[in-house]
PyMOL CGO cylinders between C-alpha atoms (Angstrom):
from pymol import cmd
from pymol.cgo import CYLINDER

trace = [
    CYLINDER, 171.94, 245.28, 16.85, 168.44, 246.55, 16.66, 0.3, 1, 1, 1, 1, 1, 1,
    CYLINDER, 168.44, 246.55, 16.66, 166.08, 245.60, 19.36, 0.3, 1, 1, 1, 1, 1, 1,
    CYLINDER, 166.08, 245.60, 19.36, 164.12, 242.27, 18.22, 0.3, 1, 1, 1, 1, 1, 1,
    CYLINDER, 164.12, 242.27, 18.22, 160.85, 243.30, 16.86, 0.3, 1, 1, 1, 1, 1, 1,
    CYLINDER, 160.85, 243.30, 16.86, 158.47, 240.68, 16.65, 0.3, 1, 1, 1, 1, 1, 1,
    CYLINDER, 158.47, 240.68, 16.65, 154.81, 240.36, 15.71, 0.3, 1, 1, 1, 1, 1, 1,
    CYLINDER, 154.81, 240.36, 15.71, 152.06, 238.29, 14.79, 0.3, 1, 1, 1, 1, 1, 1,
    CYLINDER, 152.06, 238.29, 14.79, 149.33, 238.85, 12.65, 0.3, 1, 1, 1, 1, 1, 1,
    CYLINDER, 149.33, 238.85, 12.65, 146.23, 237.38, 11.23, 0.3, 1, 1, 1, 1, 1, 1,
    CYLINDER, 146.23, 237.38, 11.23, 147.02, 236.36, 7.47, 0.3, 1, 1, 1, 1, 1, 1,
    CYLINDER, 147.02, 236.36, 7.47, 144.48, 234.21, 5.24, 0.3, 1, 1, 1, 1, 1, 1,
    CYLINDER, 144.48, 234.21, 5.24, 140.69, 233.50, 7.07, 0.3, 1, 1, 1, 1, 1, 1,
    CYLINDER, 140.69, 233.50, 7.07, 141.76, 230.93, 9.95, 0.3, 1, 1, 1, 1, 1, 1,
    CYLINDER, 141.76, 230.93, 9.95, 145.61, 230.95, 10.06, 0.3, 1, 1, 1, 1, 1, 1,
    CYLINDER, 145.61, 230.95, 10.06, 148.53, 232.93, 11.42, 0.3, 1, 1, 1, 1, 1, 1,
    CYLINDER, 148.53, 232.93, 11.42, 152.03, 233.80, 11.13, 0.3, 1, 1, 1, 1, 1, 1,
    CYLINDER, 152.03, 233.80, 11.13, 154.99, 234.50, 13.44, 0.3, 1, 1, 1, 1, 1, 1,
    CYLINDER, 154.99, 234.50, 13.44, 157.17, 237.49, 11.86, 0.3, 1, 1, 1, 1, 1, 1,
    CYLINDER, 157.17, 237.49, 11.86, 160.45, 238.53, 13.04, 0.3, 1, 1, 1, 1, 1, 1,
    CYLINDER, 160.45, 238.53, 13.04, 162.15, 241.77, 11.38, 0.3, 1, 1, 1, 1, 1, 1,
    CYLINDER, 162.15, 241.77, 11.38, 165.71, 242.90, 12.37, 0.3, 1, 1, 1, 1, 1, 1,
    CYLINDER, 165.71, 242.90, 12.37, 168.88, 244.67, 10.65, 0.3, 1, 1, 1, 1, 1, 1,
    CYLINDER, 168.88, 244.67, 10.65, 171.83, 242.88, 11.70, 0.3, 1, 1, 1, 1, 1, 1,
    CYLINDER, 171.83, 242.88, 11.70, 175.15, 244.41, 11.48, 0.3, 1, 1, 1, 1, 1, 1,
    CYLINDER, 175.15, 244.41, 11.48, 176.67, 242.08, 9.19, 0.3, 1, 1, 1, 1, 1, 1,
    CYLINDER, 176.67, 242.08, 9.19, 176.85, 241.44, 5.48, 0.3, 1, 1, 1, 1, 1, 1,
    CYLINDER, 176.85, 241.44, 5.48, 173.98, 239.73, 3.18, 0.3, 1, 1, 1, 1, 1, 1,
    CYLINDER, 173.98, 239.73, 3.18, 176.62, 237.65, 2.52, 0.3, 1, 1, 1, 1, 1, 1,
    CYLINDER, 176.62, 237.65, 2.52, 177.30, 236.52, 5.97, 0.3, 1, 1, 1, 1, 1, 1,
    CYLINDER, 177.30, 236.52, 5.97, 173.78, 236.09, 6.97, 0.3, 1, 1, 1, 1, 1, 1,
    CYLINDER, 173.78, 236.09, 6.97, 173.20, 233.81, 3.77, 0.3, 1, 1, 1, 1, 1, 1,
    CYLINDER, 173.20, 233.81, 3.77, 175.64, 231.48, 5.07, 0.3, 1, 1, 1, 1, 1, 1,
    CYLINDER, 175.64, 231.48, 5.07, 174.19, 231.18, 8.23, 0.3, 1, 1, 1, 1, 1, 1,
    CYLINDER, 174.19, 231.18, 8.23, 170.92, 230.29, 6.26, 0.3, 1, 1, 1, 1, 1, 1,
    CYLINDER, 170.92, 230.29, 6.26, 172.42, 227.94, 3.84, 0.3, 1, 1, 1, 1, 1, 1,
    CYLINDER, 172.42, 227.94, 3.84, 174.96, 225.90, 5.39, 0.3, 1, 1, 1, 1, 1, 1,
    CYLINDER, 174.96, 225.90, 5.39, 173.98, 222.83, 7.33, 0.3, 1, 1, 1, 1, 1, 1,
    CYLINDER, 173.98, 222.83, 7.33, 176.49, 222.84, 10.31, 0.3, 1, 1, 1, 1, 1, 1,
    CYLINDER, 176.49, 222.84, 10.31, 176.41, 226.32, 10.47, 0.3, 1, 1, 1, 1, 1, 1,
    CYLINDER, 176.41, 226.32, 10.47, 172.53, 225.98, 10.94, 0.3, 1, 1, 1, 1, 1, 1,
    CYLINDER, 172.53, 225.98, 10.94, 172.94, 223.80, 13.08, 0.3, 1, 1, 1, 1, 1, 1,
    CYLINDER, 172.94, 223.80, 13.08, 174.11, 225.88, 15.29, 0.3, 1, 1, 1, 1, 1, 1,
    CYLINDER, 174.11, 225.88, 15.29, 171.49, 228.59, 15.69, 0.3, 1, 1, 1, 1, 1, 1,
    CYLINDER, 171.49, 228.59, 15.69, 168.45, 226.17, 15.06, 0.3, 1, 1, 1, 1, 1, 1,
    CYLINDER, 168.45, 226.17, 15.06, 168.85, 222.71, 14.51, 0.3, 1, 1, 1, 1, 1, 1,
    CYLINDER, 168.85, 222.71, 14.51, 171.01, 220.74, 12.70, 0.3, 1, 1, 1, 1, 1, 1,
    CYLINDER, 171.01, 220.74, 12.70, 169.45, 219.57, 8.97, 0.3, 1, 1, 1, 1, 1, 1,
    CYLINDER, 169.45, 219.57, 8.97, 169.36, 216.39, 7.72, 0.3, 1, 1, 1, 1, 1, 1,
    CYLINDER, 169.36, 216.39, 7.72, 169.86, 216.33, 3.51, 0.3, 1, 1, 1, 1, 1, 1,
    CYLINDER, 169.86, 216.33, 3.51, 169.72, 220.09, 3.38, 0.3, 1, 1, 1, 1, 1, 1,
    CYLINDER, 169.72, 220.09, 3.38, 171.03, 222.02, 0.62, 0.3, 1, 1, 1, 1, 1, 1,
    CYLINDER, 171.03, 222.02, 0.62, 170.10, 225.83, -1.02, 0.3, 1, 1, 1, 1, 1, 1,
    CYLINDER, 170.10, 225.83, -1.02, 168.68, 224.32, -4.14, 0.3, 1, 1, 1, 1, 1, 1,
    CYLINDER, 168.68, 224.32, -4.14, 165.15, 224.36, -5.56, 0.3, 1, 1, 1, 1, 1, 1,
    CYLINDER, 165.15, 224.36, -5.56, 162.97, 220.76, -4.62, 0.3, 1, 1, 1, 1, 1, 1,
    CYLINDER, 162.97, 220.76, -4.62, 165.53, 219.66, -2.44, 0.3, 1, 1, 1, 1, 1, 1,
    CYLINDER, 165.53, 219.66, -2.44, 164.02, 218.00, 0.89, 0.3, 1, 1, 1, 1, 1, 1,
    CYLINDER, 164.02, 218.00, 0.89, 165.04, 217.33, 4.31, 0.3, 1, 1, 1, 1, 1, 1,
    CYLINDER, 165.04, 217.33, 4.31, 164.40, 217.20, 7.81, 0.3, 1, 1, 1, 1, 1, 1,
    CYLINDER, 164.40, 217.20, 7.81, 164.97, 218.25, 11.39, 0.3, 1, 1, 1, 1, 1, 1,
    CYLINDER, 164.97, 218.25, 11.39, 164.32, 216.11, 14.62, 0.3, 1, 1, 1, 1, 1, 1,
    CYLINDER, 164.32, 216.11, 14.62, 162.66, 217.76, 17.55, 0.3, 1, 1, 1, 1, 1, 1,
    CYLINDER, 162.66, 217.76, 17.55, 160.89, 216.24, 20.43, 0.3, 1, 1, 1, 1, 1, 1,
    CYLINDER, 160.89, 216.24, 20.43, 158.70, 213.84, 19.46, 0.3, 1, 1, 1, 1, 1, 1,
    CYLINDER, 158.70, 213.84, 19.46, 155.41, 213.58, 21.37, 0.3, 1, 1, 1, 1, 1, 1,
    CYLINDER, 155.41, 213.58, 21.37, 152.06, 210.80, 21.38, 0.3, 1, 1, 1, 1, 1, 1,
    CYLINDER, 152.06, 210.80, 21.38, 151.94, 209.35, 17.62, 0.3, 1, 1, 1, 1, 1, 1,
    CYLINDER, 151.94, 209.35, 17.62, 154.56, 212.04, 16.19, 0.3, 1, 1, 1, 1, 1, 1,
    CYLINDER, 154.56, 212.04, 16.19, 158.04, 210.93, 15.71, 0.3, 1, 1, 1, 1, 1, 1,
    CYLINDER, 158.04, 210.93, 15.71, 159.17, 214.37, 16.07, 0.3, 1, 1, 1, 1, 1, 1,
    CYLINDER, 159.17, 214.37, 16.07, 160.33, 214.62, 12.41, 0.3, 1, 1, 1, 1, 1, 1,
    CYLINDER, 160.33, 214.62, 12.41, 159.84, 218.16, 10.44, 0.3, 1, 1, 1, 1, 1, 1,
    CYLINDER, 159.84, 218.16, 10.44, 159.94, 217.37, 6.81, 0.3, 1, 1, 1, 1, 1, 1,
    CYLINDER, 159.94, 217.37, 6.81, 160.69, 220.32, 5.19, 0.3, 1, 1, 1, 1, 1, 1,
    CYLINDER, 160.69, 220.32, 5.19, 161.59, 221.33, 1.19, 0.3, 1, 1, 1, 1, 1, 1,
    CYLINDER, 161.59, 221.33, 1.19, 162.86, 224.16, -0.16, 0.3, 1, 1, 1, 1, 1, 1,
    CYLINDER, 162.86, 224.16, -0.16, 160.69, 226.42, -2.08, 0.3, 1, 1, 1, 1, 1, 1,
    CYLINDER, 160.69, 226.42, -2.08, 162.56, 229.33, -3.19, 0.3, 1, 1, 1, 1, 1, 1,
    CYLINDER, 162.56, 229.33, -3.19, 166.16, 230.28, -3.40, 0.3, 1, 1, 1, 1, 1, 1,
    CYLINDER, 166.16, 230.28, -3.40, 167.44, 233.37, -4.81, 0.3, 1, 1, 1, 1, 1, 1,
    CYLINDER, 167.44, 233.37, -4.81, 171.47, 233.98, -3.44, 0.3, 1, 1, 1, 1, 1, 1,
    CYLINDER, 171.47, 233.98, -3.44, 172.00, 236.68, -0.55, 0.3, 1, 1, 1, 1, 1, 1,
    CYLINDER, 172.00, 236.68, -0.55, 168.11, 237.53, -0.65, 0.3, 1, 1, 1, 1, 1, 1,
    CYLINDER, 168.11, 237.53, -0.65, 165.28, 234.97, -0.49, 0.3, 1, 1, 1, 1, 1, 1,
    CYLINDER, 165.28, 234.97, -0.49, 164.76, 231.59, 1.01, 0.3, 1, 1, 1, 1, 1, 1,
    CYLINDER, 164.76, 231.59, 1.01, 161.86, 229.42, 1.49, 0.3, 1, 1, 1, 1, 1, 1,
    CYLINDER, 161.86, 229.42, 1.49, 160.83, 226.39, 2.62, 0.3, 1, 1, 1, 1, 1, 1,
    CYLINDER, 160.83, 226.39, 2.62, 157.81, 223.69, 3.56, 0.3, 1, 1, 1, 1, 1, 1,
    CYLINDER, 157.81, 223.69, 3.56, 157.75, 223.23, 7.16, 0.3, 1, 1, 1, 1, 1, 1,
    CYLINDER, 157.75, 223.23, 7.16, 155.59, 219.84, 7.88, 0.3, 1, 1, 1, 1, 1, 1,
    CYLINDER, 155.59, 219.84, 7.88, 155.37, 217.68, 10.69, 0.3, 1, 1, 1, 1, 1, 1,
    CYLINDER, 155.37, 217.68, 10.69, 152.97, 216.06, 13.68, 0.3, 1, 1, 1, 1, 1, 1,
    CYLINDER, 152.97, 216.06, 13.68, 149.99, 213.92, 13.08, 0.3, 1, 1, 1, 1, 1, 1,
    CYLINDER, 149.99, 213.92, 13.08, 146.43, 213.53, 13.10, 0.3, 1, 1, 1, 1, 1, 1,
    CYLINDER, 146.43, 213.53, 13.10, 146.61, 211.41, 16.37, 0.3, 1, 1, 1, 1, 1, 1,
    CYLINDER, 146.61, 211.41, 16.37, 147.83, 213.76, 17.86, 0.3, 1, 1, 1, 1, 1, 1,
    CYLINDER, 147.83, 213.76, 17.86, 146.21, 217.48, 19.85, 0.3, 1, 1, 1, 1, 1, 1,
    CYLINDER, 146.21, 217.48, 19.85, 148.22, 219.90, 20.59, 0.3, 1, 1, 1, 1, 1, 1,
    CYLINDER, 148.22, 219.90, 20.59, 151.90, 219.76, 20.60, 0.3, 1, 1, 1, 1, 1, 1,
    CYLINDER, 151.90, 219.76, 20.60, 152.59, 217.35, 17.79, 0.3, 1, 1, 1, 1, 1, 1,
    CYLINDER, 152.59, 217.35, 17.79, 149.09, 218.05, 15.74, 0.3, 1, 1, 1, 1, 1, 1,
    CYLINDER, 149.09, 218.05, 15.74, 149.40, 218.26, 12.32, 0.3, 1, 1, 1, 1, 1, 1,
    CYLINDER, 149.40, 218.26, 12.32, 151.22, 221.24, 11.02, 0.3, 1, 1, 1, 1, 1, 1,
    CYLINDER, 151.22, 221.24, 11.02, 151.80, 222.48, 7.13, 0.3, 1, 1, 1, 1, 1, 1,
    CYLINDER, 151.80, 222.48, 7.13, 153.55, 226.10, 7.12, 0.3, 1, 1, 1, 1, 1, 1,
    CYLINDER, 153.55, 226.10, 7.12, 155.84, 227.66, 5.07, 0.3, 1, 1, 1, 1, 1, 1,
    CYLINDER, 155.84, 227.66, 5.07, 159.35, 229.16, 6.41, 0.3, 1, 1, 1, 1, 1, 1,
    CYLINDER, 159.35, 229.16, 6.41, 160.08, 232.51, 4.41, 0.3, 1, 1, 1, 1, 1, 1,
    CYLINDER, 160.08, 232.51, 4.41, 163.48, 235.13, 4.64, 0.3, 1, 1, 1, 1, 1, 1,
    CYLINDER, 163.48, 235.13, 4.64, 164.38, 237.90, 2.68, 0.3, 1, 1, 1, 1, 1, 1,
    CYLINDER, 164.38, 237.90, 2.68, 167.75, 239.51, 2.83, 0.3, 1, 1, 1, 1, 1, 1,
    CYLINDER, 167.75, 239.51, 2.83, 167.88, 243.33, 2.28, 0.3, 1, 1, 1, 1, 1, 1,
    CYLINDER, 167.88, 243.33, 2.28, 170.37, 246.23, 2.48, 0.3, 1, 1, 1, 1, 1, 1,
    CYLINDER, 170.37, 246.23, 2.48, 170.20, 248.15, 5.16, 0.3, 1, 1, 1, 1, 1, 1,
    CYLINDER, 170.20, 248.15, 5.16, 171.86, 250.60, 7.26, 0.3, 1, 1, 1, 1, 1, 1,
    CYLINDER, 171.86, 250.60, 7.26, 174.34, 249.20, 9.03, 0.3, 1, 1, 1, 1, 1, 1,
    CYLINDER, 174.34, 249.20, 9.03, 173.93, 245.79, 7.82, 0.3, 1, 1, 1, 1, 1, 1,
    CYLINDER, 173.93, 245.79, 7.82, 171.24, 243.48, 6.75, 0.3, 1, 1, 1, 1, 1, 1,
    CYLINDER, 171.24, 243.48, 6.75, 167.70, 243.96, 7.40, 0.3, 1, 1, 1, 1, 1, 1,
    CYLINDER, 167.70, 243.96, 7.40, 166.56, 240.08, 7.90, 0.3, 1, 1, 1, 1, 1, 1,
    CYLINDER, 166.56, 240.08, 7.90, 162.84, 239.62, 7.95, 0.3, 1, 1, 1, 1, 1, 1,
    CYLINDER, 162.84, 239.62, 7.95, 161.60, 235.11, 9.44, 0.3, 1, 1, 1, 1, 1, 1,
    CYLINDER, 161.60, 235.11, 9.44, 157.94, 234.77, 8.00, 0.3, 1, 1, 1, 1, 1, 1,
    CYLINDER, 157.94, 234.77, 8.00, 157.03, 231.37, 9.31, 0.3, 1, 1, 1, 1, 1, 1,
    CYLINDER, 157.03, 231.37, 9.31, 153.59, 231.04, 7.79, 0.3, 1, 1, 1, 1, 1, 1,
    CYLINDER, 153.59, 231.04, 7.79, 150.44, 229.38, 8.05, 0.3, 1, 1, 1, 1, 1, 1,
    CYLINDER, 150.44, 229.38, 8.05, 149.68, 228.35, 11.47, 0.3, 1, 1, 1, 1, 1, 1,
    CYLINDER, 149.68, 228.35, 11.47, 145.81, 226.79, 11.21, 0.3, 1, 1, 1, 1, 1, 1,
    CYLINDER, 145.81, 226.79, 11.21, 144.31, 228.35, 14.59, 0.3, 1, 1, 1, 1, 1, 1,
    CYLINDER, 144.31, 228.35, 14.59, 143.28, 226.88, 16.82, 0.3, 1, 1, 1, 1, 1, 1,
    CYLINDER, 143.28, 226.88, 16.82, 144.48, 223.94, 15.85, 0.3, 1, 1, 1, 1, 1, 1,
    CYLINDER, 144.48, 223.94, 15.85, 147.87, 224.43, 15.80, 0.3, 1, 1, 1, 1, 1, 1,
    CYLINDER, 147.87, 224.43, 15.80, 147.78, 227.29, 18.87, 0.3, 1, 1, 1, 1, 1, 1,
    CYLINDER, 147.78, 227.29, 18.87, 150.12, 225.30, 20.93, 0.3, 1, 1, 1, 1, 1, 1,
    CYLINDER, 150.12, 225.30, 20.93, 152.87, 225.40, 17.73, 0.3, 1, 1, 1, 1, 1, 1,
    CYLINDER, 152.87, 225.40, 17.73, 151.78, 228.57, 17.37, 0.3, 1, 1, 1, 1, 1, 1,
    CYLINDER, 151.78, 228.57, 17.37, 152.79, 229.97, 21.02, 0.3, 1, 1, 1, 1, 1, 1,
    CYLINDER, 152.79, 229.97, 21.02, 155.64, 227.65, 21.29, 0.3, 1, 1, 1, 1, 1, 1,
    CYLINDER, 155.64, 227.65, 21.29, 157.42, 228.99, 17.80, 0.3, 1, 1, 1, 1, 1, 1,
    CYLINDER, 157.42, 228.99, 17.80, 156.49, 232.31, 18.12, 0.3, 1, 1, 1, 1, 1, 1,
    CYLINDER, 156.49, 232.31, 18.12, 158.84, 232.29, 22.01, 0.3, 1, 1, 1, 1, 1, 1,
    CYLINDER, 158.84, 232.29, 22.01, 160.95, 229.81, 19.55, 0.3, 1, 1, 1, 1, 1, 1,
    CYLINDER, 160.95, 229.81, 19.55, 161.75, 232.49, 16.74, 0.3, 1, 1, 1, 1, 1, 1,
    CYLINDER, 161.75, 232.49, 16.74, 162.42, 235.14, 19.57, 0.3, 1, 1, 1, 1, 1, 1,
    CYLINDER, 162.42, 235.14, 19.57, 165.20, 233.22, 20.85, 0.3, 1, 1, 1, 1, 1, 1,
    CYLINDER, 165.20, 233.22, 20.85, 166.78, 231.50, 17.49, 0.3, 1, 1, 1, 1, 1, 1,
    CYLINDER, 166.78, 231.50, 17.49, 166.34, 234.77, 15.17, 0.3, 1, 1, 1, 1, 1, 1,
    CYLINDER, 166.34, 234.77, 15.17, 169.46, 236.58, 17.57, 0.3, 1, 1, 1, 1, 1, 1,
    CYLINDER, 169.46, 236.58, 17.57, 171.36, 233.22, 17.91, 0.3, 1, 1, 1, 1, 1, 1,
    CYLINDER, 171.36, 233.22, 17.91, 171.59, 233.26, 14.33, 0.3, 1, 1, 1, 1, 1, 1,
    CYLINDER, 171.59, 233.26, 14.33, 172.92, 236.78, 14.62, 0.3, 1, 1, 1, 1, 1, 1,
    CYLINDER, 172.92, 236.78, 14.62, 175.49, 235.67, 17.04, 0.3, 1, 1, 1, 1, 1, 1,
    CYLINDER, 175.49, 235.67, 17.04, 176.51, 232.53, 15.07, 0.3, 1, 1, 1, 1, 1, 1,
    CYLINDER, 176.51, 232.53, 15.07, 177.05, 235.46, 12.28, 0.3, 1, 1, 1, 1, 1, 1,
    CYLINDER, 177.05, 235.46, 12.28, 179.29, 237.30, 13.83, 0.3, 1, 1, 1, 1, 1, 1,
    CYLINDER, 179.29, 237.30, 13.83, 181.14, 234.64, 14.81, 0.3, 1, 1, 1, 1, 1, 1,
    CYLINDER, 181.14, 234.64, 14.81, 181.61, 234.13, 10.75, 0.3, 1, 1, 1, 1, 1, 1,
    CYLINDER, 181.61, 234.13, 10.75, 182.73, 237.20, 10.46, 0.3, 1, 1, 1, 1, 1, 1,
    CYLINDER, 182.73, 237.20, 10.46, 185.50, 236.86, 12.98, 0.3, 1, 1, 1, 1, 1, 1,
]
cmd.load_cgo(trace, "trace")
């Protein structure tokens, strides 16, 4: 596997986005699964609750919660299109709350390509409102660092 190669960069005036890019050594295939199966999410990120690969559906994930924030992520899926793109609304916090827990609206984003040796996965977690959301911000972009090659592990584990 390729070194991780992560970035951030400023997108639209005021807000940022975390992007990880990295070929994994496994099939499209294999690295949809890991994207579109509940359990098997579950392992690399957290487990989903009402999550399936299909257009409108919603759901959620349970983090920490913290002040007036019951730690819930509502989330909805944006985009699907098999072995190559998935999206989906990442909400959560509230307006009680600063810093960890502040209201957050971003968009979760991979694509799926060929690539030499495997898959070239690219994580676009969008829309970070600076600074209001800086401490999401920080905390997801060390996040993605450490989930994006768990997710490569669970996959290889699938292809076992």
């Amino acid at each position: 596997m390729n070194q991780l190669a992560q970035k951030t960069r400023e997108s639209r005036a005021g807000t940022s986005d975390i992007v990880v890019d990295e070929v994994f050594p496994h099939a499209p295939e294999t690295i949809w699964k890991t994207l579109t199966d509940g359990p098997v999410m579950g392992r690399w990120l957290m487990a989903p609750t009402g999550f399936e690969p299909v257009e409108g559906t919603s759901f959620t994930f349970q983090t920490t919660p913290a002040g007036e924030w019951d730690g819930v992520i509502h989330c909805q899926v944006l985009e699907v299109v098999e072995n190559q793109h998935l999206a989906f609304a990442w909400k959560g916090g509230h307006e009680g709350n600063r810093g960890y827990g502040s209201p957050l609206d971003t968009i979760v984003t991979w694509t799926l390509a060929p690539a030499e040796g495997g898959t070239r996965v690219r994580m676009v977690h969008s829309g970070f409102d600076l600074p209001k959301n800086e401490s999401a911000f920080s905390n997801m972009s060390q996040g993605w660092k450490k989930v994006v090659p768990a997710m490569a592990k669970v996959a290889g584990e699938l292809d076992s």
